[in-house]
LOLO-209639 format. One record per residue (C-alpha): residue number from 1; residue in three letters; x, y, z. Coordinates in steps of 0.2 Angstrom, whole numbers, padded with zeros to 4 digits, always signed. Last residue first. Layout:
BEGIN
r nr = NUM&rest = Ala&u = X&v = Y&w = Z
...
// end
This chain:
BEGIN
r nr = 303&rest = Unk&u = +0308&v = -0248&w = +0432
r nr = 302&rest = Unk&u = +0301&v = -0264&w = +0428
r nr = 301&rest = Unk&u = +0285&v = -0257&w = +0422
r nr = 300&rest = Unk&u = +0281&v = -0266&w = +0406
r nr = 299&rest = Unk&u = +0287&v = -0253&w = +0393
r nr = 298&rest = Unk&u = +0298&v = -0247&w = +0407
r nr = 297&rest = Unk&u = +0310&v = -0263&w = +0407
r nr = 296&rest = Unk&u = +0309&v = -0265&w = +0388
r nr = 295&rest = Unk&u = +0317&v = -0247&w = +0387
r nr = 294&rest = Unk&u = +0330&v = -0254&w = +0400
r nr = 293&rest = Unk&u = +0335&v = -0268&w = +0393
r nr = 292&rest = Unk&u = +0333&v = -0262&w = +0376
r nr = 291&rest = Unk&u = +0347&v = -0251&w = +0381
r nr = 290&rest = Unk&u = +0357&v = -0264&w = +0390
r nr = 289&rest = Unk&u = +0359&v = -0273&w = +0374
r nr = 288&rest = Unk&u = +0364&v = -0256&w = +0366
r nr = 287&rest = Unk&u = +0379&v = -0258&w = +0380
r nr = 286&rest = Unk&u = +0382&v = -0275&w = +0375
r nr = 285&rest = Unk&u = +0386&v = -0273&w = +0358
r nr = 284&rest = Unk&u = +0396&v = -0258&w = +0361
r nr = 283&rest = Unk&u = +0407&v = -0271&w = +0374
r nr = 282&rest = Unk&u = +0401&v = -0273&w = +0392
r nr = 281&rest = Unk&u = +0412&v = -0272&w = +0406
r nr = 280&rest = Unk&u = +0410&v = -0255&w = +0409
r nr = 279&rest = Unk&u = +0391&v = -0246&w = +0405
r nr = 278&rest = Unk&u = +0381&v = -0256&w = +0413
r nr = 277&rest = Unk&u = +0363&v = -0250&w = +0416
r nr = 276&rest = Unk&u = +0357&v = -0249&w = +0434
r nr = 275&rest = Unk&u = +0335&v = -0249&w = +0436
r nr = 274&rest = Unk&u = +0330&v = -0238&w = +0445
r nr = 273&rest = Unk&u = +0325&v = -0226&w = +0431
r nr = 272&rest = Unk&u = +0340&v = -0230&w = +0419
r nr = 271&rest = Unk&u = +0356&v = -0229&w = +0429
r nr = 270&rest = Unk&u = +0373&v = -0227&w = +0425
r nr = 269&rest = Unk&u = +0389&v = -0240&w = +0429
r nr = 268&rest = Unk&u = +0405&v = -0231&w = +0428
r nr = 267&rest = Unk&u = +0421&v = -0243&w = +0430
r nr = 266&rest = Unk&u = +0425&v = -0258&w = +0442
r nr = 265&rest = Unk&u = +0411&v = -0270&w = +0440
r nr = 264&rest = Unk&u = +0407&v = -0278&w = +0456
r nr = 263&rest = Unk&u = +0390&v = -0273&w = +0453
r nr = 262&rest = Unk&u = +0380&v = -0276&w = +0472
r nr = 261&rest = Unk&u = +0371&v = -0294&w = +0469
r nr = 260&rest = Unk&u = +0351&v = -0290&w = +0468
r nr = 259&rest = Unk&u = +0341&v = -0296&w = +0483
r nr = 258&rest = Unk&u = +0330&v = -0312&w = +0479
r nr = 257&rest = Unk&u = +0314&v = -0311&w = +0486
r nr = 256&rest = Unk&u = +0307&v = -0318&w = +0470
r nr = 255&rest = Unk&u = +0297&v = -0300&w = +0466
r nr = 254&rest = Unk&u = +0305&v = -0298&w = +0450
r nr = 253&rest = Unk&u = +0315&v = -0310&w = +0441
r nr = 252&rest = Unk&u = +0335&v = -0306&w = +0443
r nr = 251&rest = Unk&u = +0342&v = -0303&w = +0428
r nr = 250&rest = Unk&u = +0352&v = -0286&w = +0428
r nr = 249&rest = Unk&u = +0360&v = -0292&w = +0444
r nr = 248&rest = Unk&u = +0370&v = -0306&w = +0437
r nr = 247&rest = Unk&u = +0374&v = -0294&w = +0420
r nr = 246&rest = Unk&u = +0387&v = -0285&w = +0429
r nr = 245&rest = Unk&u = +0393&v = -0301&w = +0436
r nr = 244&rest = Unk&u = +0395&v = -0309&w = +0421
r nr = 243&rest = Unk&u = +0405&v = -0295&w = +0414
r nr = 242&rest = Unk&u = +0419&v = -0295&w = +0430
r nr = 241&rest = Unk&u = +0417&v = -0315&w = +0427
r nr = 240&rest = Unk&u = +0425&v = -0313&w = +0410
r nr = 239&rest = Unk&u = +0435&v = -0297&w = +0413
r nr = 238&rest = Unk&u = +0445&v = -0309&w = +0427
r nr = 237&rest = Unk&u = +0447&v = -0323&w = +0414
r nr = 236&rest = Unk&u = +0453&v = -0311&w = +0403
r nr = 235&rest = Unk&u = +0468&v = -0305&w = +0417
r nr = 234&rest = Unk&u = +0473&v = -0320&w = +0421
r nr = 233&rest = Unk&u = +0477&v = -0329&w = +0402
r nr = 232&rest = Unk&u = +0484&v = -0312&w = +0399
r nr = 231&rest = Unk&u = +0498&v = -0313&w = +0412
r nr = 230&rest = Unk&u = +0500&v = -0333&w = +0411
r nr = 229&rest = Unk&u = +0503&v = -0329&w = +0391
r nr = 228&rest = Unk&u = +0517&v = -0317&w = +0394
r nr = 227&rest = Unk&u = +0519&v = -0311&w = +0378
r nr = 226&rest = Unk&u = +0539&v = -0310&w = +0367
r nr = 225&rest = Unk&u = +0537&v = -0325&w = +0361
r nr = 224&rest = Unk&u = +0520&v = -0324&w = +0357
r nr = 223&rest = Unk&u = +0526&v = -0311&w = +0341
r nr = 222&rest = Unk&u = +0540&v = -0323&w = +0334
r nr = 221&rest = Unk&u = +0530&v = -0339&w = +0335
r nr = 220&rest = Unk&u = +0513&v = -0326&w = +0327
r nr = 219&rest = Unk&u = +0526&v = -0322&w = +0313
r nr = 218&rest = Unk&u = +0532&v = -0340&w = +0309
r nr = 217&rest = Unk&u = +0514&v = -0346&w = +0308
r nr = 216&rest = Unk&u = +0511&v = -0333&w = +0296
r nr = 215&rest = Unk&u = +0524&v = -0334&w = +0284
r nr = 214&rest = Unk&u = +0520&v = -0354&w = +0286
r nr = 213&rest = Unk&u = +0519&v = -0369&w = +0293
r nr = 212&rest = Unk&u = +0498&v = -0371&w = +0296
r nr = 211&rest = Unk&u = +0489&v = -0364&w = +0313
r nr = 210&rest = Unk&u = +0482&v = -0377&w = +0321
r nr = 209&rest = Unk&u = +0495&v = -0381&w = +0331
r nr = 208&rest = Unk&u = +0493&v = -0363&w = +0337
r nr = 207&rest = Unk&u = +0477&v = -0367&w = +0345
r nr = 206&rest = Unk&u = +0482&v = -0383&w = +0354
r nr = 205&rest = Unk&u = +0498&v = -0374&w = +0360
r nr = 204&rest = Unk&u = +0485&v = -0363&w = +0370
r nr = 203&rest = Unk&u = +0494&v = -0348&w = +0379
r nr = 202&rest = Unk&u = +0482&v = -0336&w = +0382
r nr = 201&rest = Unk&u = +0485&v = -0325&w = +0370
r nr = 200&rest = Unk&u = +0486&v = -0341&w = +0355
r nr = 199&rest = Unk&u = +0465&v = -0343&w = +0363
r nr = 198&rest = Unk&u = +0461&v = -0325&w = +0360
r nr = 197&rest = Unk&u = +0467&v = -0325&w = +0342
r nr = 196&rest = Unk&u = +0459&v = -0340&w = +0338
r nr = 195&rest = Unk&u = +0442&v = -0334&w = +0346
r nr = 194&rest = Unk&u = +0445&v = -0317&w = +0336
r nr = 193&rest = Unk&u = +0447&v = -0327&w = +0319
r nr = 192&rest = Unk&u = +0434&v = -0337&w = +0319
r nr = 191&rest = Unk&u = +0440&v = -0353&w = +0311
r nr = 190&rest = Unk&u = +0440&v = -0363&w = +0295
r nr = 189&rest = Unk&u = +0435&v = -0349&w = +0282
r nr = 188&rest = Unk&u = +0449&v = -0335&w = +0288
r nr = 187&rest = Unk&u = +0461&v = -0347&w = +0292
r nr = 186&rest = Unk&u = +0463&v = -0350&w = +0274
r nr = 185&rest = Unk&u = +0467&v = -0332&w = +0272
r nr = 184&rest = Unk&u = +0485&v = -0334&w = +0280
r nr = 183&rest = Unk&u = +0491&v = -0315&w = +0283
r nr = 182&rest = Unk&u = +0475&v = -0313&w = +0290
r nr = 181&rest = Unk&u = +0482&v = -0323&w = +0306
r nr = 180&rest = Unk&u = +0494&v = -0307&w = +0308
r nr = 179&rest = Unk&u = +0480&v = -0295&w = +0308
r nr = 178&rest = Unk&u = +0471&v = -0306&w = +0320
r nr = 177&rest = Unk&u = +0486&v = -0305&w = +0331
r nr = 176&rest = Unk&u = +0489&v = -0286&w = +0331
r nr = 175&rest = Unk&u = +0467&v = -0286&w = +0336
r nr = 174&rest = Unk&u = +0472&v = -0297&w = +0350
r nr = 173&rest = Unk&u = +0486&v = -0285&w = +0358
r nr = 172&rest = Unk&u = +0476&v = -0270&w = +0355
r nr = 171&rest = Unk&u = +0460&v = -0278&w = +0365
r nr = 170&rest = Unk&u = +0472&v = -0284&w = +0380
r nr = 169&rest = Unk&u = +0478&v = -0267&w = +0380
r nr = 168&rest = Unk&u = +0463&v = -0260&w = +0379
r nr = 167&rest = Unk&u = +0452&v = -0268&w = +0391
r nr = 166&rest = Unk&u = +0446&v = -0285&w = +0388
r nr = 165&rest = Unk&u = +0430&v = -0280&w = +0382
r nr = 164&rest = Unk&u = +0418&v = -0295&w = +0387
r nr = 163&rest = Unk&u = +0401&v = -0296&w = +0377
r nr = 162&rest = Unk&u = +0406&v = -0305&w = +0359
r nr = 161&rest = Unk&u = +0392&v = -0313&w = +0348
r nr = 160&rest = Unk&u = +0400&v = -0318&w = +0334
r nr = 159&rest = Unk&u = +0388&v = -0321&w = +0321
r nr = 158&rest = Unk&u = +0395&v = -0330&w = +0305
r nr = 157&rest = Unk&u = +0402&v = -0346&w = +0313
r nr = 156&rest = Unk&u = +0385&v = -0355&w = +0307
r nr = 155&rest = Unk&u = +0374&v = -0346&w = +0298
r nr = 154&rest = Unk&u = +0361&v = -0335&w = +0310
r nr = 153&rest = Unk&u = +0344&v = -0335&w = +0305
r nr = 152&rest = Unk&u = +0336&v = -0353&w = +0299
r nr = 151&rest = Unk&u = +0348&v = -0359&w = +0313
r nr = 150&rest = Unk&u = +0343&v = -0351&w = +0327
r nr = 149&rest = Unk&u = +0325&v = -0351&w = +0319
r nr = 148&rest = Unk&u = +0329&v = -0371&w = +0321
r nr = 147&rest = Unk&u = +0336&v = -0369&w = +0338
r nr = 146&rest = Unk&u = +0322&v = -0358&w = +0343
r nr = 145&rest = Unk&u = +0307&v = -0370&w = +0338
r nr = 144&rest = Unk&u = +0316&v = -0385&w = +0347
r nr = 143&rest = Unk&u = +0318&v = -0378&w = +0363
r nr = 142&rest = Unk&u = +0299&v = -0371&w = +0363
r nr = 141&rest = Unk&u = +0298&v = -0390&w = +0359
r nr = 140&rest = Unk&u = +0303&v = -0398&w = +0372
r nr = 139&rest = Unk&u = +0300&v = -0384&w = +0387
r nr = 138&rest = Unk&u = +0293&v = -0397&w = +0399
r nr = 137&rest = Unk&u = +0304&v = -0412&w = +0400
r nr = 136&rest = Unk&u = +0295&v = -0414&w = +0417
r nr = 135&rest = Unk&u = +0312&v = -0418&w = +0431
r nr = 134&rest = Unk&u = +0323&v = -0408&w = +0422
r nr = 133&rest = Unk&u = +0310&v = -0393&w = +0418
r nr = 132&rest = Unk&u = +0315&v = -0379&w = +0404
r nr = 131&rest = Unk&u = +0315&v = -0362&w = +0401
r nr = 130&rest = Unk&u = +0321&v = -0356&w = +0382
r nr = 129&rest = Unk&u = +0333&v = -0342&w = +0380
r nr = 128&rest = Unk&u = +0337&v = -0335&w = +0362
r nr = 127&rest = Unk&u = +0353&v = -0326&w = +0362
r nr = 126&rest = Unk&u = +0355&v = -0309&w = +0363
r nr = 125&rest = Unk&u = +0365&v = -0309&w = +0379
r nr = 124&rest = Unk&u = +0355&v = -0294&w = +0388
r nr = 123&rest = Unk&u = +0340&v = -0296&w = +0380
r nr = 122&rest = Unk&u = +0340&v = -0316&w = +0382
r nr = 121&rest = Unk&u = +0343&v = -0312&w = +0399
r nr = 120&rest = Unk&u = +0328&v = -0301&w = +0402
r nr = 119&rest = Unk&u = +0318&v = -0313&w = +0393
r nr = 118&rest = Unk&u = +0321&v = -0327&w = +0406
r nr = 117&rest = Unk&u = +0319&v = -0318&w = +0421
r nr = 116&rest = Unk&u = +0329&v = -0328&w = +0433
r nr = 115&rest = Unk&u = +0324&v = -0334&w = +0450
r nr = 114&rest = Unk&u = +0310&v = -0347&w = +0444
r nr = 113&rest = Unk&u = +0321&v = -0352&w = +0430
r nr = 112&rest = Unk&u = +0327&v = -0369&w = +0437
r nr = 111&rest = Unk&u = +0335&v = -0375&w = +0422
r nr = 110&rest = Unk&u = +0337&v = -0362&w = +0405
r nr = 109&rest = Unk&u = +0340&v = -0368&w = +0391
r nr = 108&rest = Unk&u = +0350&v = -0358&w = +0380
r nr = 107&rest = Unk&u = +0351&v = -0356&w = +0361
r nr = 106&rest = Unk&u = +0369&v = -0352&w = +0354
r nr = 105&rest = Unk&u = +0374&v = -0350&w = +0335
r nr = 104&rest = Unk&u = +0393&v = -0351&w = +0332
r nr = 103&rest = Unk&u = +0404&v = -0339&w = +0333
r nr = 102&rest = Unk&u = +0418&v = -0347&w = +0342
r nr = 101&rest = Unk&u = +0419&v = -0330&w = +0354
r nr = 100&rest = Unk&u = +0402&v = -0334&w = +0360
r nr = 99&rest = Unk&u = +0403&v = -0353&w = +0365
r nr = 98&rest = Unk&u = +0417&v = -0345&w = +0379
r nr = 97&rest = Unk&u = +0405&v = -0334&w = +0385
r nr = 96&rest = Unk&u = +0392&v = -0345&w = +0387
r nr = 95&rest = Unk&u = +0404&v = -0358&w = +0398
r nr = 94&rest = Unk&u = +0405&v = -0342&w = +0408
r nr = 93&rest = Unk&u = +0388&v = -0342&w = +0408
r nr = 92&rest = Unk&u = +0386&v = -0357&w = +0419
r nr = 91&rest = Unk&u = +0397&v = -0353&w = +0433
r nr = 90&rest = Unk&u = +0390&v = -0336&w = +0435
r nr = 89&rest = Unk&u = +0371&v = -0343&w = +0434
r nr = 88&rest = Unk&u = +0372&v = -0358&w = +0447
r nr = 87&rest = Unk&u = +0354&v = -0359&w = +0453
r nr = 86&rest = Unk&u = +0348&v = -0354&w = +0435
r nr = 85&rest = Unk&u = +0356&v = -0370&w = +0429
r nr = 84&rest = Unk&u = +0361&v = -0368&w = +0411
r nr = 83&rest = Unk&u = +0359&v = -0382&w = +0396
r nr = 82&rest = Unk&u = +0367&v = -0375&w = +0379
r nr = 81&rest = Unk&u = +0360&v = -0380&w = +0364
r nr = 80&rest = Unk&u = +0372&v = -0376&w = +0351
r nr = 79&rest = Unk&u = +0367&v = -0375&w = +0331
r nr = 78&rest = Unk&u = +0373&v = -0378&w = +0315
r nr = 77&rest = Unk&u = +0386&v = -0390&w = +0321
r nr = 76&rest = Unk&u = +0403&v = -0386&w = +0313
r nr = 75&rest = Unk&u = +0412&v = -0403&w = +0314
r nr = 74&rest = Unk&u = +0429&v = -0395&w = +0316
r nr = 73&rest = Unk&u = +0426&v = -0381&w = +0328
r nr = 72&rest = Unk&u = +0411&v = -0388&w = +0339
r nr = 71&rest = Unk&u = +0417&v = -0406&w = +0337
r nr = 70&rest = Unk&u = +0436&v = -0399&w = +0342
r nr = 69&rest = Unk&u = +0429&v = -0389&w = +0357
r nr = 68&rest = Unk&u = +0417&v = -0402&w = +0365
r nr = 67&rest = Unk&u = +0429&v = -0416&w = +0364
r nr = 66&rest = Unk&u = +0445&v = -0405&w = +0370
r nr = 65&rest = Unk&u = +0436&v = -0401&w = +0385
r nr = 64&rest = Unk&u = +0430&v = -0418&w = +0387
r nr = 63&rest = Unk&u = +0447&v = -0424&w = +0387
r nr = 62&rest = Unk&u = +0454&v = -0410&w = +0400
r nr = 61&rest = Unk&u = +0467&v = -0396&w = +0397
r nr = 60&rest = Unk&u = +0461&v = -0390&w = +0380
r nr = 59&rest = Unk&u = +0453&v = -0375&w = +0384
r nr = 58&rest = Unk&u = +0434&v = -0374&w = +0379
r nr = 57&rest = Unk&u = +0428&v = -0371&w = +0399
r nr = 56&rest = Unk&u = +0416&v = -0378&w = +0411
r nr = 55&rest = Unk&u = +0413&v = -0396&w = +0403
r nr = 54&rest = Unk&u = +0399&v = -0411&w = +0402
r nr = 53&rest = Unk&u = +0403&v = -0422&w = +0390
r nr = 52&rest = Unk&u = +0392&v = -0418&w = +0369
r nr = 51&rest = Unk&u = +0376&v = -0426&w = +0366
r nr = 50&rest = Unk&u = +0376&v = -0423&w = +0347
r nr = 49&rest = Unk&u = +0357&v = -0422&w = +0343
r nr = 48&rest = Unk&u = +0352&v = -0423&w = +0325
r nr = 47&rest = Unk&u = +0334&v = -0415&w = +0318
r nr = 46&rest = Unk&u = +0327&v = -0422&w = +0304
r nr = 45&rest = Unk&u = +0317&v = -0405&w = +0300
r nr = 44&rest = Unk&u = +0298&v = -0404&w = +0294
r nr = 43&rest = Unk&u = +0291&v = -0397&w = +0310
r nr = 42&rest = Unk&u = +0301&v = -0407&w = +0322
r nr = 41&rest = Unk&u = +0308&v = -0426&w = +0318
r nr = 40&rest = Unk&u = +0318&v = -0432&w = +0332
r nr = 39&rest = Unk&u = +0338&v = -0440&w = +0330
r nr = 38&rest = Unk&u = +0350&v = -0446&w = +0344
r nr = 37&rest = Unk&u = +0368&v = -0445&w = +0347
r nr = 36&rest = Unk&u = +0379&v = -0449&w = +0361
r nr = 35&rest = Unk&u = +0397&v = -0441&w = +0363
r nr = 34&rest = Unk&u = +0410&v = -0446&w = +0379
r nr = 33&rest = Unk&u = +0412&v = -0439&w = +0395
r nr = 32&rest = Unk&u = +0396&v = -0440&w = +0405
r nr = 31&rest = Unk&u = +0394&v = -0457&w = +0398
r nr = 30&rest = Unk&u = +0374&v = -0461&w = +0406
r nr = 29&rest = Unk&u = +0363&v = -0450&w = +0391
r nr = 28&rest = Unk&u = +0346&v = -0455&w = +0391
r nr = 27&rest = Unk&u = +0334&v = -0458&w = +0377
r nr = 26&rest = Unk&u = +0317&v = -0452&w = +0374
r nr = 25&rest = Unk&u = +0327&v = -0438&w = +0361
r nr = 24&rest = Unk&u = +0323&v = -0421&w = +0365
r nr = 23&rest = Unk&u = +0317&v = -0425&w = +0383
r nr = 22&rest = Unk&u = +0331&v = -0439&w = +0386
r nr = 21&rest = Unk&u = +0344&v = -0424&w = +0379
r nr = 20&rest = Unk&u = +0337&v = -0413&w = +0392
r nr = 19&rest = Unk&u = +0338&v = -0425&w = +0406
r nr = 18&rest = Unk&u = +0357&v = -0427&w = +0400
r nr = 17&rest = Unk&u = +0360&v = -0408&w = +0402
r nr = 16&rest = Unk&u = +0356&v = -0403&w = +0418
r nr = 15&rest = Unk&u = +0366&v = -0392&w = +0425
r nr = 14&rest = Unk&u = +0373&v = -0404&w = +0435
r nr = 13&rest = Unk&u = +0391&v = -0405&w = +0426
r nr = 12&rest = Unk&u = +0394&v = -0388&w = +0415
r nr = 11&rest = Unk&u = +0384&v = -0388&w = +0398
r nr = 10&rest = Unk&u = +0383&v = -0394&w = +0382
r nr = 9&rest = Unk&u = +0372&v = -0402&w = +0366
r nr = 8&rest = Unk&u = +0376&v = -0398&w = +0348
r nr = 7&rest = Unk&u = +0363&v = -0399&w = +0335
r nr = 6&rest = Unk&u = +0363&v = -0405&w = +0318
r nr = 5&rest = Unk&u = +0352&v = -0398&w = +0307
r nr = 4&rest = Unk&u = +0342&v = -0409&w = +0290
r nr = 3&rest = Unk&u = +0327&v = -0402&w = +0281
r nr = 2&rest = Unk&u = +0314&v = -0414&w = +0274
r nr = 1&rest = Unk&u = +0309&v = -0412&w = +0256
// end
């Protein structure tokens, strides 16, 4: 009996997304902003691809935005390919960032890899990582394989992958809002709880519209009245790109030429060998990423 998956297909403009789709599907995408699907058999699976608009965020202050966050949320894709340009690595993962806190399983493939050591990134992210060639199609079905272990893996909004602590104030102020979105438990099965949290912080109306009338809707009007959502809203999107550029360095492929970014990251950073081990930005999750990093980095003489 064949399997079914649907796969979600993102990224930030140029980064290479529609030539990925045409790989998967032999058809190409030409509406940037609006959904195209296509189908391909792979190892027993009918496979569906949602060619979701090219965006830089989840917020809901442009259409395609709103598109790629709602089908993601409300359609519940069992998978989300993620096209990243290696040229452009901080702007690209902090669209991975954003995919993380929903929860929902990530594969990334990776453009113009030959500056970026691919399995160092997927050791510091832990999400699979597949290279890719726009202009070729090369990498079709290595892409394919991982989004189906993906799937076969890690249900869908169970894993939440998340690397950026937002200090502890911001922390204290989004686990008091969890609590408060568990006093209404249907919330619980329709969203992640810590991306809805996170999103009401910073001041998304979308996010609390979808909150139903209640005890706890009341409570979180009577608790955000009182936060200062263009304070917060700042102050993650800094802890974003502080933890992207910790990792930045991290990921560099050896012997390219390329010299490594100096960590902008503003707490202790250690060293393994070498080899520098964020210890900051990085939540508990991240740090024993950094761990393998660094014992995978010695088993093959990195450091």
């Amino acid at each position: 009996m064949t399997k079914k998956i649907r796969i979600a297909l993102t990224g930030n403009p140029g980064a290479g997304k529609a030539e990925i789709f045409a790989a998967l599907t032999g058809n190409r995408s030409r509406v940037p902003t609006e959904k195209k699907t296509g189908r391909v058999s792979h190892n027993g699976y009918d496979v569906e691809i949602v060619d979701l608009p090219e965006t830089c965020s989840l917020t809901a202050y442009s259409a395609g935005e709103i598109i790629v966050r709602d089908f993601i949320l409300d359609e519940t894709p069992d998978v989300v390919v993620q096209a990243v340009d290696a040229a452009n690595l901080e702007r690209d993962l902090y669209l991975t960032t954003r995919l993380a806190e929903l929860g929902v399983p990530v594969v990334i493939a990776l453009n113009v890899a030959d500056v970026i050591d691919p399995e160092r990134l997927s050791a510091f992210l832990e999400i699979p990582v597949v290279c890719t060639a726009r202009t070729r199609g090369d990498g079709r079905e290595d892409l394919l394989d991982a989004a189906i272990r993906e799937v076969e893996t890690a249900p869908c909004h169970e894993r939440i992958m998340d690397y950026v602590d937002y200090g502890a104030e911001v922390e204290t102020m989004i686990a008091s809002l969890i609590d408060l979105l568990l006093t209404d438990r249907t919330l619980t099965v329709r969203y992640p709880l810590r991306w809805l949290a996170v999103r009401l912080l910073e001041g998304d109306e979308d996010a609390l519209a979808r909150i139903p009338c209640g005890l706890a809707f009341n409570r979180l009007q009577d608790f955000l009245s009182l936060v200062d959502s263009d304070e917060y809203r700042a102050a993650m999107v800094e802890r974003r790109y502080e933890a992207i550029a910790a990792i930045l360095p991290q990921v560099l492929s050896p012997g390219t030429g390329v010299p490594a970014a100096p960590c902008r990251c503003p707490g202790w950073c250690g060293n393994a060998g070498d080899r520098l081990v964020v210890e900051y930005v990085l939540t508990e999750k991240g740090r024993e990423a950094a761990g393998r990093l660094a014992k995978m980095g010695r088993h093959i003489g990195l450091n």
